[in-house]
C-alpha positions as CSV (number, residue, x, y, z in Angstrom):
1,X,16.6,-6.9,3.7
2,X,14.0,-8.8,5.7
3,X,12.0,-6.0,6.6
4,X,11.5,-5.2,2.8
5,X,10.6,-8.8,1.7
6,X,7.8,-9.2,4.3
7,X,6.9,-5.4,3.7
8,X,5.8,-6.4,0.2
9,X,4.4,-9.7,1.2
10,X,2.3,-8.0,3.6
11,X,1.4,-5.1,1.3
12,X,0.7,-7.2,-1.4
13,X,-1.5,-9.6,1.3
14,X,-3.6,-6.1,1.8
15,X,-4.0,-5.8,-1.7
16,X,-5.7,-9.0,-2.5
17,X,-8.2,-8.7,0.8
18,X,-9.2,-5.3,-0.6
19,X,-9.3,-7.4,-4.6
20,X,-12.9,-8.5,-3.3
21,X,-13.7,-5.0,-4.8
22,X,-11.9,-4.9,-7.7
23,X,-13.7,-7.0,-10.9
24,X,-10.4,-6.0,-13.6
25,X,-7.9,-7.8,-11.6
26,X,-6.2,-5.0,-11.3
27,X,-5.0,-5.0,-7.4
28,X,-4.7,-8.5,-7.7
29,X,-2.0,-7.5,-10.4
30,X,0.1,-5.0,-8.7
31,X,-0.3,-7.4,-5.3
32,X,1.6,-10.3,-7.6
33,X,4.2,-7.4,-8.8
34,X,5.1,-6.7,-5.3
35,X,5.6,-10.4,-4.2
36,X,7.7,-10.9,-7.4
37,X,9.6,-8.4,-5.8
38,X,10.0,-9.2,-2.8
39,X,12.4,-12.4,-4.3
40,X,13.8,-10.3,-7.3
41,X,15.9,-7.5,-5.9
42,X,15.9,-5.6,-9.1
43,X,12.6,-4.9,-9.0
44,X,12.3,-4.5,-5.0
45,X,12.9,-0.5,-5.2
46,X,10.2,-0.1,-7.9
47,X,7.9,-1.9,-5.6
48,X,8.3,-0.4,-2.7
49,X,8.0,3.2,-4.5
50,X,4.6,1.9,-6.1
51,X,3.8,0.4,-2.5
52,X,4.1,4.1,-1.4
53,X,2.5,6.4,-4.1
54,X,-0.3,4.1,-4.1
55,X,-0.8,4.2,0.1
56,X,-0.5,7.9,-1.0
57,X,-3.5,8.1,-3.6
58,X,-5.6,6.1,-1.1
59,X,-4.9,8.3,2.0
60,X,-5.2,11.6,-0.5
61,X,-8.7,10.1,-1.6
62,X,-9.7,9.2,1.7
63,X,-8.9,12.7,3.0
64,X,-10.8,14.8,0.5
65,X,-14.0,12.2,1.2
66,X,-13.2,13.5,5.1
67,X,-13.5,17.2,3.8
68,X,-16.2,16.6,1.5
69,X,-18.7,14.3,3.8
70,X,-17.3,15.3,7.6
71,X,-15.6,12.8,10.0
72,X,-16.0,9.2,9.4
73,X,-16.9,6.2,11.6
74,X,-13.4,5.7,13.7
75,X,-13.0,2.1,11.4
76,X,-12.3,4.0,8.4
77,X,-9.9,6.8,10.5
78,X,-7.9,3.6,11.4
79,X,-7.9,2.3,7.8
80,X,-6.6,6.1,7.1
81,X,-3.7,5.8,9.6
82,X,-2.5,2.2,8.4
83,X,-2.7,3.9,4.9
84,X,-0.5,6.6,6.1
85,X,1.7,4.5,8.2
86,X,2.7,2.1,5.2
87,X,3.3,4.8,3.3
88,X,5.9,6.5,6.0
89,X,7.1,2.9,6.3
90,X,7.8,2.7,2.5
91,X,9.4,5.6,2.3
92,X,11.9,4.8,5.4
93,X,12.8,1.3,3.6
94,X,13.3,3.3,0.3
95,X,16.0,5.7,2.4
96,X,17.4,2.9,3.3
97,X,18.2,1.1,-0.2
């Protein structure tokens, strides 16, 4: 029960770093869902389902601008396996529910 809080504490603290490039709030938005969340259990396995389709659009993305444009500089392979890793992350906590 923890592990899921500070999951979407943490997830929603990514969020709002990456916010710096958002200018319609949006990611600020979704980062506020998932710390709601992370106090009201109702709304904890939504979150953590959102959590992990949207660690999956950003991997997906991320891996078609590999195959378009060729390998990356190695900070942007490690932003691709922290993408991937929350997302396998997600989806064990979601098992777990």
């Amino acid at each position: 029960m923890i592990f899921q809080t500070l999951y979407l504490i943490i997830s929603a603290s990514a969020l709002v770093y990456l916010a710096k490039f958002d200018h319609y709030g949006l990611y600020i938005a979704i980062a506020l869902f998932w710390v709601i969340s992370a106090f009201y259990k109702p709304l904890t396995s939504i979150a953590i389902w959102s959590i992990v389709v949207f660690m999956a659009g950003f991997a997906l993305m991320r891996l078609i601008s590999i195959t378009a444009s060729g390998v990356p500089s190695s900070y942007y392979l490690i932003i691709l396996l922290g993408e991937i890793l929350i997302m396998l992350i997600g989806i064990i906590l979601i098992k777990s529910i």
